[in-house]
C-alpha positions in Angstrom: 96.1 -73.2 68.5 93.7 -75.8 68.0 94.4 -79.2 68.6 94.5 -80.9 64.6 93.0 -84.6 65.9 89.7 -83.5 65.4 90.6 -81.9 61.9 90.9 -85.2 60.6 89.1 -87.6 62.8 86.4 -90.0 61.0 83.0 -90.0 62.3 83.2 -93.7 62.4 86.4 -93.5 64.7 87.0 -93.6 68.2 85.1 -91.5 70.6 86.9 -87.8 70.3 86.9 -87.2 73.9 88.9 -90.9 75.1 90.9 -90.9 73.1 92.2 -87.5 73.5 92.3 -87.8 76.5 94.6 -91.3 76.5 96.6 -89.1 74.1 97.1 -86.5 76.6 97.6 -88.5 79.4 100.5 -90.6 77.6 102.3 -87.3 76.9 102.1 -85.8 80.5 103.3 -89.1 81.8 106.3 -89.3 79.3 107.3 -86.2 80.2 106.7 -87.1 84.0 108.9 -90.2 83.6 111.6 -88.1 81.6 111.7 -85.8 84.3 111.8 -88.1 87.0 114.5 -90.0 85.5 116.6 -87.0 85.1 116.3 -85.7 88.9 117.1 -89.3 89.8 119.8 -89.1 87.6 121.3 -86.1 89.4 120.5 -87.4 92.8 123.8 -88.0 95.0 122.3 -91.7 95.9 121.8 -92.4 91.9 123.0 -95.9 92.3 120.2 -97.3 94.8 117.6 -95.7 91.7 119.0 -97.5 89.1 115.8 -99.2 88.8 113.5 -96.2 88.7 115.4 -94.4 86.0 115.1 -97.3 83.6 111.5 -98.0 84.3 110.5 -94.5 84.4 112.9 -94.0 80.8 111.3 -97.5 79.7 107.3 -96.0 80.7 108.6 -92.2 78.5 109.1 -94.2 75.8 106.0 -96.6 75.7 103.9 -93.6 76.6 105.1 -91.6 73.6 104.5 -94.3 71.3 101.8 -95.3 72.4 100.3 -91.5 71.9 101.7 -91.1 68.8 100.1 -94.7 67.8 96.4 -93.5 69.2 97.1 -89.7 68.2 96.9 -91.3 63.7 94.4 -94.2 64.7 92.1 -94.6 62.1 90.6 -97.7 62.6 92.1 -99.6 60.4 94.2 -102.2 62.4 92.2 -102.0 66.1 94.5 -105.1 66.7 97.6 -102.8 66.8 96.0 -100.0 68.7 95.1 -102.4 71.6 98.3 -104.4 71.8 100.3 -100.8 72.2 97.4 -99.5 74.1 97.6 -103.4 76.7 101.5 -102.9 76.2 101.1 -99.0 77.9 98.8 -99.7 80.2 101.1 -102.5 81.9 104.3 -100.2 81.6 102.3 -97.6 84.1 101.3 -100.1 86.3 104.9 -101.0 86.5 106.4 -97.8 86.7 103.8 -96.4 89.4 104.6 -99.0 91.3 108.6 -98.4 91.3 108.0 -94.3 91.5 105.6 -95.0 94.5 108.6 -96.9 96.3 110.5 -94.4 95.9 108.0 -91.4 96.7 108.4 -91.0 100.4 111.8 -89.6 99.8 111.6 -87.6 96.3 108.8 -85.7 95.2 109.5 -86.2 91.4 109.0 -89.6 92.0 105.4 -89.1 93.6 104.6 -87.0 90.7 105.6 -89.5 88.1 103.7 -92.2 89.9 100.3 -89.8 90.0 100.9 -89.2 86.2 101.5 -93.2 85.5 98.3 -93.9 87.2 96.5 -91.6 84.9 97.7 -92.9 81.8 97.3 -96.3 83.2 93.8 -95.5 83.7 92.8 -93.6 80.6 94.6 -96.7 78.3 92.2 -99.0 80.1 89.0 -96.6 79.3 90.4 -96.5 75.8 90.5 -100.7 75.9 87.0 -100.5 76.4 86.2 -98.4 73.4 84.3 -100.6 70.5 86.2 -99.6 68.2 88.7 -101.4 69.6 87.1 -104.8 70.1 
């Protein structure tokens, strides 16, 4: 099935390629977060990742709006699209950073971490599209 962002997408709009990418990249990391979250959540030591869960559940949540914010961009109100997109990119940092703290001693938190630093990184190649100047 084909993918229905370029169906629609103005030629005038943001570069295809960033911004799907930033798209995807938000999803895989919600779903990254939501997992983690969930395997801390069954963990027998669930009270010293108290933190973790929230920020990983806070980062799921920022990430999905945030690609469901860039997923109907249209170019209409960039000053929207870049707060979410600033607002997205900070949650990452912050969650990669908790995830990687916890990392030495549970994979699914390594894994959320890699995926945080992705989106991270594609929100700040999206906040250097012109479009959203």
């Amino acid at each position: 099935m084909q993918p229905m962002t370029p169906m629609y997408r103005d030629e005038e709009d943001l570069r295809h390629d960033v911004r799907a990418a930033c798209v995807r990249a938000c999803n895989l990391c919600a779903e990254a977060c939501n997992s983690c979250a969930d395997a801390c959540l069954g963990d027998p030591a669930v009270a010293e990742l108290v933190i973790c869960i929230r920020t990983n559940l806070d980062c799921a949540d920022m990430c999905a709006t945030a690609a469901e914010i860039l997923d109907r961009f249209r170019g209409y109100h960039p000053e929207l699209a870049r707060a979410v997109i600033e607002a997205c990119a900070t949650v990452c940092d912050v969650c990669a950073q908790e995830c990687r703290s916890q990392a030495d001693r549970h994979r699914h938190c390594e894994i959320a971490a890699d995926a945080c630093e992705t989106a991270r990184d594609a929100c700040r190649q999206m906040l250097a599209e012109p479009a959203l100047a």
